[in-house]
N, C-alpha and C positions, 0 to 999 in steps of 0.2 A: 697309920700304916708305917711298919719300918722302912727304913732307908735301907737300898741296895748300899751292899760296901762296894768303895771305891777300889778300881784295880790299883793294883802298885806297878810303877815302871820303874825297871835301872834305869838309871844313865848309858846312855850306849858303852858297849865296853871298847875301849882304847887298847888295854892289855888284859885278854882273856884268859892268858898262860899265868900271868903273875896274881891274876882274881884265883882263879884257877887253885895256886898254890898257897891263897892265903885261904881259902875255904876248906884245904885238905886239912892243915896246920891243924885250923879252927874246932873242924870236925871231927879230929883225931882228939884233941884236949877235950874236948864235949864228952864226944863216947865214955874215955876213961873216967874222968870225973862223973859219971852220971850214976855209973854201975863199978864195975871193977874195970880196970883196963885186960885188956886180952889183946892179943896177938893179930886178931881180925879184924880187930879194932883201924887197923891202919893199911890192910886189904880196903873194909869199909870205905874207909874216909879218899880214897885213893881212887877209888869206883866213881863215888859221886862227886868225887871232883872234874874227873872226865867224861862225867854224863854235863855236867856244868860248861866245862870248859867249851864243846865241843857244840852245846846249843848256844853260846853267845856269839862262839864264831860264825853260827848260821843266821846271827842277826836276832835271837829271841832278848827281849829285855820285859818280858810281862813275867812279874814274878810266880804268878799262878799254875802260866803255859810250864815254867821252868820246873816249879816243885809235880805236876803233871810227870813230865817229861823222867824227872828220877824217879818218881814210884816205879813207872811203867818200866823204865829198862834196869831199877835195880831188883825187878821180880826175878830175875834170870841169876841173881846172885845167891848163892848158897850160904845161907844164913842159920842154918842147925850150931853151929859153933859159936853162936851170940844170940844174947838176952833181946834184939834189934829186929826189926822188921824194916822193909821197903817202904811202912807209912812212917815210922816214927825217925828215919835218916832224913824223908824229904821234909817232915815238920820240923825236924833239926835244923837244917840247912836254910829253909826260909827262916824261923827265928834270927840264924846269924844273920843272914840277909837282911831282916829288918834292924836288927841290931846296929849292923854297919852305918846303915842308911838312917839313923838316931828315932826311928820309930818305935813303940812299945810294943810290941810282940801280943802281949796279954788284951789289951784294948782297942788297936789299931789305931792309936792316935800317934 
């Protein structure tokens, strides 16, 4: 029988504003390099930094709860002027997430 995957926890955040603006940055380079860059691209990255920022400040450090959290409140973002959807920013944003934290994204090791 397989093994449940393990959850992933941040570190508590210390500075949610400066995570915050390194996940915009991050997100913003992402988007354009993936596709073409667009304008929205940094509306985007700007959204879910403050769905980000604003649940660390409420204490969430479960990386699952977090990419949750941005599907649900980037559904309300109007996303007709990008190739981008609400699932594939929050899979964005955990990749860099895992990335930061030296985990492989592809394997979960």
């Amino acid at each position: 029988m397989a093994e449940p995957i393990q959850a992933i926890t941040l570190p508590p955040a210390t500075h949610p504003e400066q995570e915050g603006q390194w996940l915009q940055t991050a997100l913003h380079q992402w988007l354009d390099q993936e596709f073409i860059p667009e304008a929205v691209n940094q509306q985007i990255a700007e959204r879910a930094a403050q769905v980000f920022v604003r649940q660390r400040m409420e204490g969430e450090n479960d990386l699952g709860s977090l990419v949750i959290a941005i599907v649900t409140e980037m559904q309300s973002f109007d996303f007709s002027k990008s190739f981008y959807s609400e699932f594939a920013i929050a899979n964005a944003v955990s990749d860099l997430l895992l990335a930061s934290l030296g985990i492989d994204h592809c394997c979960g090791q």
